[in-house]
C-alpha positions in Angstrom: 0.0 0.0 0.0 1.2 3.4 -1.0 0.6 6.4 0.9 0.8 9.7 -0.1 0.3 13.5 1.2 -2.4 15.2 0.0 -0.1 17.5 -2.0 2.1 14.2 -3.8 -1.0 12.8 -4.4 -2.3 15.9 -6.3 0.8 15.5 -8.2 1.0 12.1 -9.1 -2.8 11.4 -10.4 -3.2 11.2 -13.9 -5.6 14.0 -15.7 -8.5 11.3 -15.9 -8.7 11.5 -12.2 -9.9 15.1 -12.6 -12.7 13.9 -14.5 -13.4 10.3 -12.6 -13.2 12.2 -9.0 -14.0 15.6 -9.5 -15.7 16.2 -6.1 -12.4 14.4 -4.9 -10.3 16.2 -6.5 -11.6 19.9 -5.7 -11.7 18.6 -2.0 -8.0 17.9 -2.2 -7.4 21.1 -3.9 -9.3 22.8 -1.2 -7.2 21.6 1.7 -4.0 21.1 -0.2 -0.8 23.8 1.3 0.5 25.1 -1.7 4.2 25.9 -0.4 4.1 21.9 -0.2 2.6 21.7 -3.4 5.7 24.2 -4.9 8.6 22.3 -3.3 7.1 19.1 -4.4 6.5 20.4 -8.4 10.5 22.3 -7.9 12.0 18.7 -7.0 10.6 16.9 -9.8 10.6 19.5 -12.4 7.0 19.2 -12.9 6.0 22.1 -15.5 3.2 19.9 -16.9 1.2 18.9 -14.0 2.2 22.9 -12.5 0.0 23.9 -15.4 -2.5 21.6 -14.6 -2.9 22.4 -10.8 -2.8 25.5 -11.9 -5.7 25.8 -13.6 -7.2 23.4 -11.2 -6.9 26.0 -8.3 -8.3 29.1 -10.6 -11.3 25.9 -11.2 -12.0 26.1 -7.5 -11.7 29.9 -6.8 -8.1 30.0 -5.6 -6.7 31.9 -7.8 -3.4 33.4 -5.3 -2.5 29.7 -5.3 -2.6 29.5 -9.1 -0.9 32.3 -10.0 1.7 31.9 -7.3 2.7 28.0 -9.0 2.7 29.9 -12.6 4.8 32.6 -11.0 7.2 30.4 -9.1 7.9 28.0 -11.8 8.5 30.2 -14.3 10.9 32.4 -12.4 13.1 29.4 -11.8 12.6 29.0 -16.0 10.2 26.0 -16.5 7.7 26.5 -19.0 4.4 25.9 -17.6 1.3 25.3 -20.2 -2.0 25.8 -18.1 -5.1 22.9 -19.1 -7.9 22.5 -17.4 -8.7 19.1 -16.8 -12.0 19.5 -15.0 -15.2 18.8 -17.3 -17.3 21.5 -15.8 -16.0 24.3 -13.8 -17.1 24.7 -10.0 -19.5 27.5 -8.8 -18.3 26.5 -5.5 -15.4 28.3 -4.5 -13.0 28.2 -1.9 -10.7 31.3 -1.4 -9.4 30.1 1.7 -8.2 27.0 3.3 -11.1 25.3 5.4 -10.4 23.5 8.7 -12.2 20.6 7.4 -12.0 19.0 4.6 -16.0 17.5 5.3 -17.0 21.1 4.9 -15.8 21.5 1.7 -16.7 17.6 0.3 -20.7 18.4 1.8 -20.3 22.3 -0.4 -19.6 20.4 -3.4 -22.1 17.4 -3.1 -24.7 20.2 -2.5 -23.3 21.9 -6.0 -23.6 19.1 -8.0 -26.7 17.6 -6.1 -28.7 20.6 -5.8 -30.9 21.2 -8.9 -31.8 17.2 -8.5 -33.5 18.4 -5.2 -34.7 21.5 -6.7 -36.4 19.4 -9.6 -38.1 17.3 -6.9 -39.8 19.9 -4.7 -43.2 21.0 -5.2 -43.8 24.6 -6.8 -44.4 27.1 -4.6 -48.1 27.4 -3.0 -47.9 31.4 -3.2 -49.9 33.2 -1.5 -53.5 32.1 -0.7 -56.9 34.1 -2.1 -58.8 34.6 1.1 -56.0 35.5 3.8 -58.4 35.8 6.7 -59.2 32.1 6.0 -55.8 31.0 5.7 -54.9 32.8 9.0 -57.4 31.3 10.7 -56.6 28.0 9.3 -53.2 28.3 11.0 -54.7 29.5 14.3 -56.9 26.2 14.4 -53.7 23.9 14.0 -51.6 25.8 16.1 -52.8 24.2 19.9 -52.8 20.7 17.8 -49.3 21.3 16.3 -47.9 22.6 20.3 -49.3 19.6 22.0 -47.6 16.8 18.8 -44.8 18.8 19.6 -44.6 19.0 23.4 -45.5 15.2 23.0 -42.4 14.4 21.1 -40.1 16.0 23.4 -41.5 14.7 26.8 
């Protein structure tokens, strides 16, 4: 079994993965340290995948980590060529490093899960003709509704 840091892994997988795992990958991304990330892609002389994670950061709105890999690599005179290996781009971003990396796995689950719920909820009821009625509709359930609830809690 090999394991790997967050950032080697990021370096290592092959461009498929981006596609495969995307809600992976942009969970990695989010909680990846860059300065690890840049002393990993230095060692290696990884200009291909630099252009790659580079991209991949601006994917997920961090785009001071992206420019700083571009920056970095090019200084030390690597060419980097920036491709996006993402299908879809995120509207999720992340500008900042979470504290967990649950957080950020549930914010992109909701992203790509979200108009699948939308499409299953039942339009909006608006608001009602007779409003006196309605009101007093809600005033009728209201004892029932405190007592159900008192119930459940004891």
């Amino acid at each position: 079994m090999r394991c790997y840091s967050i950032e080697a892994a990021l370096i290592y997988c092959s461009p498929k993965s981006y596609i495969q795992y995307p809600i992976d990958m942009r969970v990695a991304l989010s909680i990846a340290d860059s300065s690890l990330i840049l002393e990993k892609l230095l060692d290696g002389g990884h200009s291909v995948v630099a252009g790659r994670l580079a991209v991949a950061f601006k994917n997920i709105g961090r785009n001071d980590v992206s420019k700083e890999i571009v920056d970095v690599m090019t200084m030390v005179g690597y060419r980097v060529k920036e491709k996006d290996c993402f299908e879809k781009t995120s509207s999720a971003t992340f500008p900042k490093i979470e504290k967990s990396p649950y957080v950020n796995r549930l914010k992109f689950m909701w992203q790509e899960m979200r108009q699948d719920v939308l499409d299953v909820f039942p339009e909006v009821p608006g608001i009602p003709e007779n409003k006196d009625l309605y009101l007093k509709e809600l005033d009728d359930i209201y004892v029932a509704d405190a007592y159900h609830s008192l119930s459940i809690e004891g």
